[in-house]
N, C-alpha and C positions, 0 to 999 in steps of 0.2 A: 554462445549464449551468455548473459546478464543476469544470473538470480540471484537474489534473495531474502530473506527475512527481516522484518522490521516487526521494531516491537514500540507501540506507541501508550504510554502513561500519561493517560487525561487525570485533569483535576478531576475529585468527583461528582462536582456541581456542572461540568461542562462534558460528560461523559455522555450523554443522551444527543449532546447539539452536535457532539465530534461523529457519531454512529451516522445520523441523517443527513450531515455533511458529505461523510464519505458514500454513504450507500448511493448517494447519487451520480459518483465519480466510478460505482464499478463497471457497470455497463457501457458506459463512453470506453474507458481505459480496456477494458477487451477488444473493444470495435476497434483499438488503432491499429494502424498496418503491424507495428514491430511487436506487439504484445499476444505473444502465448500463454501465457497463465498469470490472474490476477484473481486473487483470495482475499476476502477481506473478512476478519475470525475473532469473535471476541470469546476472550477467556472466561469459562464457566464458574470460574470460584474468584475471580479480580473481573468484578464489570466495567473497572477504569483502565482494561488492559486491553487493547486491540491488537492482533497480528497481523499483516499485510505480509503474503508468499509472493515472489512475481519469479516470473520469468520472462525476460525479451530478445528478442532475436539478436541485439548487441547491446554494447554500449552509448552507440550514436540513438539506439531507438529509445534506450530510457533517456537522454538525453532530449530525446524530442517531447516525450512526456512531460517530463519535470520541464520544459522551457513554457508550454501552455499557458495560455493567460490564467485560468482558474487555480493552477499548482504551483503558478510562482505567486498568486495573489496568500494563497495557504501557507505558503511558505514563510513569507514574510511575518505572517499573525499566528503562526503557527503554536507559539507560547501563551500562547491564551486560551489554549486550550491544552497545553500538554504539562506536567509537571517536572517534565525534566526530558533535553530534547531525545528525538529518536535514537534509537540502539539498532543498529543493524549490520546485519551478519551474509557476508557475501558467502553463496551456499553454491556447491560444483553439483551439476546434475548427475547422478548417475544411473537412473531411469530415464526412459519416451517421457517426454511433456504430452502432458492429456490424454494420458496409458488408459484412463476411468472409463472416455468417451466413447462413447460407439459411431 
């Protein structure tokens, strides 16, 4: 498996456009074949802090993700909405993915 953590710092004039941007991209990005877990979290006491959990069946599958037209087009523009780029933290599973689910 592919996880991890990503920690995205929006401007705070561009923190509301980045939330309805991405809330639109959670539902698709579960439906894809290689995606187990997709989280998308924003922090309680920083509203310009979004956290993104993933987990995917490999590297080729987030590969696939990030190649999409809507994630490479985010990609590119992605500083216009962020204050400084992503930080992220490749995390080793040591639980089931989707242990929650019934």
């Amino acid at each position: 498996m592919h996880a991890f953590i990503l920690h995205a710092h929006t401007r705070p004039e561009q923190a509301e456009a980045f939330e309805r941007l991405f809330r639109a991209h959670v539902e698709p990005s579960r439906a894809e074949p290689g995606c187990i877990e997709y989280h998308m979290l924003r922090d309680a006491q920083d509203p310009t802090l979004f956290i993104f959990y993933e987990v995917w069946a490999s590297p080729e599958a987030f590969a696939e993700h990030t190649a999409l037209p809507h994630m490479r087009a985010f990609h590119e523009k992605r500083m216009d909405y962020l204050r400084r780029d992503f930080e992220v933290r490749q995390i080793e599973m040591l639980s089931p993915a989707g242990a929650a689910r019934a």
